[in-house]
N, C-alpha and C positions, 0 to 999 in steps of 0.2 A: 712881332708876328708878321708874317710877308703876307702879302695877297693871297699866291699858293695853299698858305697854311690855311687862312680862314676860310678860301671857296671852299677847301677840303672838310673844313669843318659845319658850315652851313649850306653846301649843295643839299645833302642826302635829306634835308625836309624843307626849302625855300619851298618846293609844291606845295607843300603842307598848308606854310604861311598862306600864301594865295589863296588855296583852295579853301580857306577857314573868313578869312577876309572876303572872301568873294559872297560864300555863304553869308554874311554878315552884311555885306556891303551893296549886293548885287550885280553892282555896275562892274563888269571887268578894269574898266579903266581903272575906279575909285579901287579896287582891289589890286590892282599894279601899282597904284601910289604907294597902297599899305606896306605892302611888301618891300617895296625901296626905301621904304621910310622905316622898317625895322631892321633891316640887312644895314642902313645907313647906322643909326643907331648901335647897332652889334661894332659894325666896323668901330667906329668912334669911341667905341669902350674896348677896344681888342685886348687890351692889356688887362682888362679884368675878367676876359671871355674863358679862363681856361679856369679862372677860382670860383664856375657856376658847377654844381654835382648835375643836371640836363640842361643842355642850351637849347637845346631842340625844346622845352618844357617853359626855359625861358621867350624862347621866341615865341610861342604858342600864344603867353599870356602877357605878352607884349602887342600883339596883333592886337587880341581880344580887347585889351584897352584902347589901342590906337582906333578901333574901329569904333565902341561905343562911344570917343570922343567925338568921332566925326558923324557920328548919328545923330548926337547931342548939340553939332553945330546946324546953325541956320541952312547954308549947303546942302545937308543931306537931308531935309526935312522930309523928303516925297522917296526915301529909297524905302525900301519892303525887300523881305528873304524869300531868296526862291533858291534852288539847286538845278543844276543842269551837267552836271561832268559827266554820263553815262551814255555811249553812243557804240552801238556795235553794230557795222555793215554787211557783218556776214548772214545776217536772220532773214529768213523769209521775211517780204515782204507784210503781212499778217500778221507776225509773230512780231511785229518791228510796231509795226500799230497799235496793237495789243497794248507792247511794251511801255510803248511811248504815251495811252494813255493812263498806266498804271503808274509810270513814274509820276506823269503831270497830276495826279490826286493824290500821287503821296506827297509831293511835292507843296501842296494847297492845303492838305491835313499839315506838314511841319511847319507852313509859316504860323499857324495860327495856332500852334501849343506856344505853351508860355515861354519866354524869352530862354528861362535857364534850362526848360528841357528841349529846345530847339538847339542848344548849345551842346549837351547831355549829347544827345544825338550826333551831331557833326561829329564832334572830338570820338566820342565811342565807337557808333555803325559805321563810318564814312570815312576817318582819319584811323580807325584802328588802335586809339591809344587807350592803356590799360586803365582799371579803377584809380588806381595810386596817384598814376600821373594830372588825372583828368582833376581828382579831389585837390592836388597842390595847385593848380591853373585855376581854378575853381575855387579856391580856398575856403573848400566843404568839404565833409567828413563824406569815407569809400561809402557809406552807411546810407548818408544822404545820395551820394552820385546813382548808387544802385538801384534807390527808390523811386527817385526821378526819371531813369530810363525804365525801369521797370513800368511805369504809368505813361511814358510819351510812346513806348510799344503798344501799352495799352490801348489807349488812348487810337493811334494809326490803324489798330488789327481793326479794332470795332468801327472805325469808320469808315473800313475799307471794304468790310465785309458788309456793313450796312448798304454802303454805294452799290457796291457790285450785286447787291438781294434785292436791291429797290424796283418793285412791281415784281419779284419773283413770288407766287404763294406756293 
Protein backbone atom coordinates (compact mmCIF):
# COMPACT_ATOMS: atom_id res chain seq x y z
CA UNK A 1 0.00 0.00 0.00
CA UNK A 2 1.71 3.53 -0.79
CA UNK A 3 1.18 6.42 1.24
CA UNK A 4 -1.42 7.83 -1.26
CA UNK A 5 -3.49 4.85 -0.90
CA UNK A 6 -3.79 4.92 3.04
CA UNK A 7 -4.01 9.06 3.39
CA UNK A 8 -6.95 8.07 0.93
CA UNK A 9 -8.18 5.66 3.20
CA UNK A 10 -7.79 7.35 6.66
CA UNK A 11 -8.12 11.19 5.80
CA UNK A 12 -12.14 11.14 5.69
CA UNK A 13 -12.28 10.30 9.69
CA UNK A 14 -8.56 11.20 11.18
CA UNK A 15 -11.16 14.36 12.73
CA UNK A 16 -13.15 11.78 14.05
CA UNK A 17 -9.97 10.16 15.89
CA UNK A 18 -9.06 13.53 17.35
CA UNK A 19 -12.14 14.80 18.11
CA UNK A 20 -13.05 11.42 20.26
CA UNK A 21 -9.67 11.55 21.88
CA UNK A 22 -9.86 15.00 22.60
CA UNK A 23 -13.30 14.41 24.21
CA UNK A 24 -11.52 11.69 26.22
CA UNK A 25 -8.28 13.16 26.71
CA UNK A 26 -9.01 16.90 26.92
CA UNK A 27 -5.71 18.17 26.41
CA UNK A 28 -5.45 18.89 22.60
CA UNK A 29 -1.93 18.20 22.65
CA UNK A 30 -2.52 14.53 24.55
CA UNK A 31 -5.26 14.29 21.78
CA UNK A 32 -2.63 14.96 18.75
CA UNK A 33 -0.54 12.26 20.34
CA UNK A 34 -3.56 9.80 20.25
CA UNK A 35 -4.19 10.30 16.90
CA UNK A 36 -0.53 9.89 15.68
CA UNK A 37 -0.24 7.05 17.61
CA UNK A 38 -3.28 5.24 15.92
CA UNK A 39 -2.65 6.64 12.32
CA UNK A 40 1.11 5.25 13.30
CA UNK A 41 -0.35 2.03 14.16
CA UNK A 42 -2.85 1.72 11.00
CA UNK A 43 0.23 2.61 8.93
CA UNK A 44 2.39 -0.32 10.61
CA UNK A 45 -0.18 -2.93 9.92
CA UNK A 46 -1.17 -1.54 6.30
CA UNK A 47 -0.89 -4.79 4.90
CA UNK A 48 -3.75 -5.97 7.05
CA UNK A 49 -5.67 -2.55 6.68
CA UNK A 50 -7.77 -3.65 3.77
CA UNK A 51 -8.88 -7.38 5.55
CA UNK A 52 -10.84 -4.83 8.37
CA UNK A 53 -14.97 -5.04 7.04
CA UNK A 54 -14.73 -0.70 8.97
CA UNK A 55 -11.41 0.87 9.64
CA UNK A 56 -12.95 3.91 10.37
CA UNK A 57 -14.83 1.51 13.37
CA UNK A 58 -11.42 0.23 13.70
CA UNK A 59 -9.71 3.24 14.45
CA UNK A 60 -12.59 4.40 16.51
CA UNK A 61 -11.92 1.62 18.97
CA UNK A 62 -8.40 1.88 18.88
CA UNK A 63 -8.35 5.58 20.08
CA UNK A 64 -10.88 4.62 22.68
CA UNK A 65 -8.24 2.19 24.15
CA UNK A 66 -5.29 4.12 23.42
CA UNK A 67 -6.88 6.89 25.45
CA UNK A 68 -8.20 4.82 28.54
CA UNK A 69 -4.69 3.61 28.59
CA UNK A 70 -3.28 6.79 29.12
CA UNK A 71 -5.98 7.76 31.59
CA UNK A 72 -5.02 4.65 33.34
CA UNK A 73 -1.15 6.01 33.34
CA UNK A 74 0.25 8.13 36.22
CA UNK A 75 0.57 11.05 33.46
CA UNK A 76 -2.88 11.56 32.94
CA UNK A 77 -4.02 11.42 36.45
CA UNK A 78 -5.53 15.20 36.63
CA UNK A 79 -7.08 15.20 32.97
CA UNK A 80 -11.32 15.44 33.11
CA UNK A 81 -13.84 15.40 29.76
CA UNK A 82 -14.85 18.53 28.66
CA UNK A 83 -16.03 19.19 24.81
CA UNK A 84 -15.44 22.52 23.01
CA UNK A 85 -15.58 22.04 19.05
CA UNK A 86 -18.78 24.37 18.52
CA UNK A 87 -18.02 27.95 17.49
CA UNK A 88 -20.11 30.12 15.20
CA UNK A 89 -19.09 33.78 14.51
CA UNK A 90 -21.82 34.75 12.69
CA UNK A 91 -24.66 35.00 15.87
CA UNK A 92 -25.47 38.06 17.50
CA UNK A 93 -23.55 38.77 20.03
CA UNK A 94 -26.46 37.57 22.65
CA UNK A 95 -27.30 34.81 20.82
CA UNK A 96 -23.48 33.84 21.04
CA UNK A 97 -23.68 34.16 25.01
CA UNK A 98 -26.60 32.54 25.36
CA UNK A 99 -25.04 29.78 23.21
CA UNK A 100 -21.93 29.58 24.95
CA UNK A 101 -23.43 29.16 28.16
CA UNK A 102 -25.78 26.49 27.25
CA UNK A 103 -22.96 24.65 25.75
CA UNK A 104 -20.70 25.08 29.03
CA UNK A 105 -23.67 23.20 31.29
CA UNK A 106 -24.15 20.72 28.84
CA UNK A 107 -20.84 20.34 28.58
CA UNK A 108 -20.60 20.01 32.79
CA UNK A 109 -23.95 17.72 32.74
CA UNK A 110 -21.68 15.25 30.11
CA UNK A 111 -18.54 15.08 32.16
CA UNK A 112 -20.37 13.82 35.00
CA UNK A 113 -22.80 10.87 33.40
CA UNK A 114 -21.22 7.79 33.71
CA UNK A 115 -18.04 7.02 31.61
CA UNK A 116 -19.96 4.66 28.94
CA UNK A 117 -22.73 7.07 28.43
CA UNK A 118 -20.39 9.94 28.17
CA UNK A 119 -19.02 7.83 25.35
CA UNK A 120 -22.71 6.62 24.10
CA UNK A 121 -22.94 10.34 23.54
CA UNK A 122 -19.63 11.45 21.64
CA UNK A 123 -19.76 8.37 19.17
CA UNK A 124 -23.78 8.91 18.63
CA UNK A 125 -24.78 13.03 19.19
CA UNK A 126 -21.36 14.53 18.22
CA UNK A 127 -19.51 11.92 15.77
CA UNK A 128 -22.73 10.69 14.18
CA UNK A 129 -22.05 7.12 14.10
CA UNK A 130 -24.98 4.67 13.74
CA UNK A 131 -26.21 1.99 16.70
CA UNK A 132 -24.32 -0.96 14.81
CA UNK A 133 -21.28 0.63 14.71
CA UNK A 134 -21.18 2.27 18.17
CA UNK A 135 -22.34 -1.53 19.75
CA UNK A 136 -19.09 -3.32 17.72
CA UNK A 137 -16.66 -0.33 19.29
CA UNK A 138 -18.46 -0.74 22.37
CA UNK A 139 -18.70 -4.38 22.39
CA UNK A 140 -22.39 -4.09 23.59
CA UNK A 141 -25.57 -5.01 22.35
CA UNK A 142 -27.63 -2.04 19.81
CA UNK A 143 -30.16 -2.81 22.80
CA UNK A 144 -27.77 -1.77 25.41
CA UNK A 145 -26.23 1.38 23.29
CA UNK A 146 -29.85 2.66 22.93
CA UNK A 147 -30.66 2.50 26.47
CA UNK A 148 -27.76 4.10 27.55
CA UNK A 149 -28.17 7.06 25.26
CA UNK A 150 -31.61 7.04 25.72
CA UNK A 151 -31.01 7.84 29.80
CA UNK A 152 -27.60 10.32 29.24
CA UNK A 153 -30.60 12.35 27.07
CA UNK A 154 -32.32 11.84 29.88
CA UNK A 155 -30.38 12.51 32.21
CA UNK A 156 -28.93 16.31 30.09
CA UNK A 157 -32.83 17.23 29.27
CA UNK A 158 -33.60 17.21 33.04
CA UNK A 159 -30.71 19.04 34.20
CA UNK A 160 -31.01 21.35 31.82
CA UNK A 161 -34.15 22.17 32.20
CA UNK A 162 -33.88 22.07 36.08
CA UNK A 163 -30.87 24.80 35.62
CA UNK A 164 -32.46 27.00 33.21
CA UNK A 165 -36.10 26.87 35.92
CA UNK A 166 -34.02 27.38 38.95
CA UNK A 167 -35.67 30.35 40.94
CA UNK A 168 -38.37 30.34 38.14
CA UNK A 169 -42.01 29.73 39.99
Amino acid sequence: MTPTEFLHIVTPFKDKVFRLAKRLLVSTEEAEDATQEVLIKLWNNKAKIKAYKNVEAFSMTMTKNYCYDKLKSKQSQNLKIVHSNYEDKQMALQKQVELNDSLTWVEKIIENLPEQQRLIIQLRDIEAYDFDEIAKMLDMNQTAVRVALSRARKTIREKLTHTHNYGIK
